[in-house]
N, C-alpha and C positions, 0 to 999 in steps of 0.2 A: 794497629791500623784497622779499621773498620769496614770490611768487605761485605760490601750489598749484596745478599742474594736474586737474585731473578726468581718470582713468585711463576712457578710452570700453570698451564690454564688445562683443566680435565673435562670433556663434554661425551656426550653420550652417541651412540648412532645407531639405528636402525634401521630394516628397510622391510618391502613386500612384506606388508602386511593387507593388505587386498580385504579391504573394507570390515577387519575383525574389528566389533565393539570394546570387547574385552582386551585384545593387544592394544586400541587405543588410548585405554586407561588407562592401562599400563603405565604405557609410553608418556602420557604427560604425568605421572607421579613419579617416573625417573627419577627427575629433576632431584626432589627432596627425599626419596631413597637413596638415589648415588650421591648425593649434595653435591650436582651440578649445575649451571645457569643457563647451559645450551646443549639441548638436547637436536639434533638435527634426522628427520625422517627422511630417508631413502624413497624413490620411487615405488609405483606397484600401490599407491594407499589408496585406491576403489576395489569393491568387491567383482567379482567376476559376474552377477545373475544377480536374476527376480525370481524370488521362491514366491511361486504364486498360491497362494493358499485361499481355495475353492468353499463358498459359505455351501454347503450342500442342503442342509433346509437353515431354520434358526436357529441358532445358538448352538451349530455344530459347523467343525471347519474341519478340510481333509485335503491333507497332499501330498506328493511323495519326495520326501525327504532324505535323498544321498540313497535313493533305493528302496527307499523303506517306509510305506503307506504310515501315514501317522492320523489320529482323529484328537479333536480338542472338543470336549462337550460344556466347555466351562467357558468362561473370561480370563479365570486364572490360568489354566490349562494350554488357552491362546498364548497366553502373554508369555508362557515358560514356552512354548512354541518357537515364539514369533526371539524369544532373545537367543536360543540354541543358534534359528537361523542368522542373527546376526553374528555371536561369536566367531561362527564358521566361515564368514566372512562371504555370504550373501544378501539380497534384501528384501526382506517380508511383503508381500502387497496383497491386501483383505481383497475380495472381489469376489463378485455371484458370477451365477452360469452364463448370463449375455456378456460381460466383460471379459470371462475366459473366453468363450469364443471369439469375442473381436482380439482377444489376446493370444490366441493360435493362430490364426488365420490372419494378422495381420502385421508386416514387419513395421510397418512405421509405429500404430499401437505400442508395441514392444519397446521402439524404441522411447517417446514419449515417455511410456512411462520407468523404463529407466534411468530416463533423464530425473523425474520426480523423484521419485525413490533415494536416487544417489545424491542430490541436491537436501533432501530433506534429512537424509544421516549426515551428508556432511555438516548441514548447520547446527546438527547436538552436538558434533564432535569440536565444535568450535567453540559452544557454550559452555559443554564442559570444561574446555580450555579456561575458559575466561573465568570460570569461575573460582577455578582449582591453581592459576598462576596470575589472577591479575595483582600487581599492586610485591610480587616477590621478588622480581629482578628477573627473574626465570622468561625464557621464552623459546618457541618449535621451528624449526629453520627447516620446510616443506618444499620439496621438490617431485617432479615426476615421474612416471616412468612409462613404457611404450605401453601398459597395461589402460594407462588413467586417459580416458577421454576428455579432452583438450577445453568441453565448457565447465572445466572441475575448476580453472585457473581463475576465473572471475567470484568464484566463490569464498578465497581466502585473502582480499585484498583489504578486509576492514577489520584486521583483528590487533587488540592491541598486543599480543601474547605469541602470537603464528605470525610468520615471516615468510610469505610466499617469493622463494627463490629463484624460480624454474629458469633459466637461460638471463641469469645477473650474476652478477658480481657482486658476492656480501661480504662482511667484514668478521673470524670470528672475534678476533678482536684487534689490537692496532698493528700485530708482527703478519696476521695471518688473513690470506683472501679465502674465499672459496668459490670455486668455478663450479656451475650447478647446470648438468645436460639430462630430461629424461627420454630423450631418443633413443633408440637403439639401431642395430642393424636390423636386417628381413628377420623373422621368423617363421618359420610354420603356420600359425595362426592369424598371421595378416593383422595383428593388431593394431591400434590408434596411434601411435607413433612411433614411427619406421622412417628410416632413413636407405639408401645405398650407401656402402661403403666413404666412395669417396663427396658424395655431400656431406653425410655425419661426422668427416676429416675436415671440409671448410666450415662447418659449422664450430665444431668444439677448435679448430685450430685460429677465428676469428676471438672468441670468447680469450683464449690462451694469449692474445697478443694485450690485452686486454688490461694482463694483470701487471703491475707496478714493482713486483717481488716476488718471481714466479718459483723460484729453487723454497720459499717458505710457503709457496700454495696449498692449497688441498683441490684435487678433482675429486669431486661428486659428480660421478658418474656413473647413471642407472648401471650402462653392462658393463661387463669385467674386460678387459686385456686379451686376447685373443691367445690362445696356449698359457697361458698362466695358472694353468689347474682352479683357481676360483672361478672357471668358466666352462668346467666339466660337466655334461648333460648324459642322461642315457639317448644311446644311437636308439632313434626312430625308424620303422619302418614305412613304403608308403603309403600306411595307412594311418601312420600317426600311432604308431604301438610300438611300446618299448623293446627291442630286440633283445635276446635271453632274459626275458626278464627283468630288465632294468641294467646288467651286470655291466653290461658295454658299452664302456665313457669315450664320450667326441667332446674336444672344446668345441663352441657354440660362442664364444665373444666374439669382440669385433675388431679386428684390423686395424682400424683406423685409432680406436681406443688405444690400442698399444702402442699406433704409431704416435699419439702424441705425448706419451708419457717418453717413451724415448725419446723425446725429440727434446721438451722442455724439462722431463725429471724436475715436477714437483717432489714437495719432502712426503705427499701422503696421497696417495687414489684410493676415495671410498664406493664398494660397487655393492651389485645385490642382483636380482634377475635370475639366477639359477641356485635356487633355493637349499639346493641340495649339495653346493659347492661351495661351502662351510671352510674359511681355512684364511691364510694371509701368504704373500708372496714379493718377493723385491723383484725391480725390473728396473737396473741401474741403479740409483738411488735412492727408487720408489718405494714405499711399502705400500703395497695396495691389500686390503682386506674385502673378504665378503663376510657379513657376521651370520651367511644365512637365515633360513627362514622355517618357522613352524607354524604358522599363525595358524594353522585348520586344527591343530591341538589345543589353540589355545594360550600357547608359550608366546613370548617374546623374546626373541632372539638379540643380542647387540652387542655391542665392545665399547671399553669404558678407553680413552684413549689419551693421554697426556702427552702436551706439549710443551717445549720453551722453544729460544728463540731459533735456537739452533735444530729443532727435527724433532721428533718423535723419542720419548725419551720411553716409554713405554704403552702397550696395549691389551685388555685383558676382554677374552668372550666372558661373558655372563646371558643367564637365560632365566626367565623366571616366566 
């Protein structure tokens, strides 16, 4: 008698990568490193800043760079400059001394032009895409996170390759949905998408009724579970400084995240948001994973994750 196998489906996932060049590359050559078809990016993919880099006379540029005065007397010199600060996952912007000025002294300036800046990487990062996966079967299934300011979402709507998911309902294939939230709760830092508690409950708990087959879902959800250890930060002080040094861990997820994985126990919650809380965790049924983040080194962080129909049959970190 001749027993069919169930062919299980293996995709990639990463998150916080905060505007690195290089993790981006990465990230879309996954695909045909891991020989995947669905690579899915976590929240947190805008860089934090504009490294302004000051032309101080001609053909000489100077700024300070993570502390550290740097000069470019070349083209070439700029341009190894200007990719360090992209790696790092900031964004280069040329300008003389009247543009710095209106660029210290003015918040809206600042914003404007990080609105440019971020709009102008993201459209290489999309080219590169298209270049590097059109036409393979391969595609990026892009979501948010409280980090990414909200007109980043209009940017990824025309790709044939990228799949902007943020608050829908995707398919990754015909067993499996995936719920896709980049809100978080409050932070410290007031960032672009913040929620309270219990809105970011009727938010994610509106999406959740949502789904057709919700014990085979996946939550893609920026923050992690609240006490779930993938949501361990170091205690702050109120200055916003790590108390002993970093050594002393607070969950920092959210409530509501965890209330709804209790509630519904999807087979998988993928998170990310606290970079340094590297790890996976069950909560009832759940396995919820963080794959962590290093993007300011450079690395890419992620878990190669196999499915059939029935759960998670296996998950493995990888970093390169």
């Amino acid at each position: 008698m001749f027993i069919h196998k169930e062919k299980p489906i293996t995709f990639f996932f990463a998150t916080d990568i905060h505007g690195s060049d290089l993790c981006w590359r990465k990230l879309v050559n996954t695909g045909g490193f891991y020989d995947v078809d669905t690579i899915i990016l976590g929240g947190d993919i805008t860089g934090k800043g504009t490294q302004f880099i000051l032309e101080e006379k001609p053909g000489v540029w100077v700024t300070d760079f993570l502390g550290v005065d740097v000069r470019a007397e070349s083209e070439e010199a700029l341009s190894k400059l200007e990719m360090r600060v992209r790696n790092a996952g900031f964004y280069p912007y040329r300008a003389n001394q009247e543009e710095f000025t209106k660029f210290s002294s003015s918040a809206t300036y600042r914003d404007q032009v990080f609105q440019e800046v971020v709009k102008r990487a993201v459209n290489n990062w999309i080219e590169y895409a298209e270049n590097k996966l059109k036409g393979t079967g391969r595609r990026i299934i892009v979501t948010a996170g409280n980090d990414d300011p909200e007109f980043i979402d209009d940017l990824f709507q025309h790709s044939d390759v990228i799949q902007w998911a943020e608050r829908k309902i995707v398919y990754l294939d015909d067993d499996h949905e995936i719920l896709n939230e980049g809100y978080s709760n409050h932070t410290p830092w007031n960032t672009h998408r913040e929620y309270d508690e219990d809105r970011l409950l009727e938010v994610l708990t509106a999406q959740a009724e949502q789904l057709k087959d919700v014990k085979n879902a996946i939550f893609n959800i920026h923050v992690p579970p609240y006490g779930s250890q993938i949501d361990n930060a170091p205690l702050m002080d109120a200055q916003l400084r790590p108390v002993d040094g970093g050594q002393t861990l607070v969950p920092v997820g959210s409530t509501a995240v965890r209330k709804l994985i209790e509630t519904y126990q999807p087979m998988l919650g993928l998170h990310g948001h606290i970079h340094e809380a590297k790890g996976s965790t069950k909560i009832g049924r759940t396995i919820c994973i963080n794959p962590g983040s290093t993007y300011g080194e450079g690395f890419l962080s992620g878990v190669l994750i196999n499915l059939d129909k029935k759960g998670v049959r296996s998950f493995q970190p990888v970093q390169g």
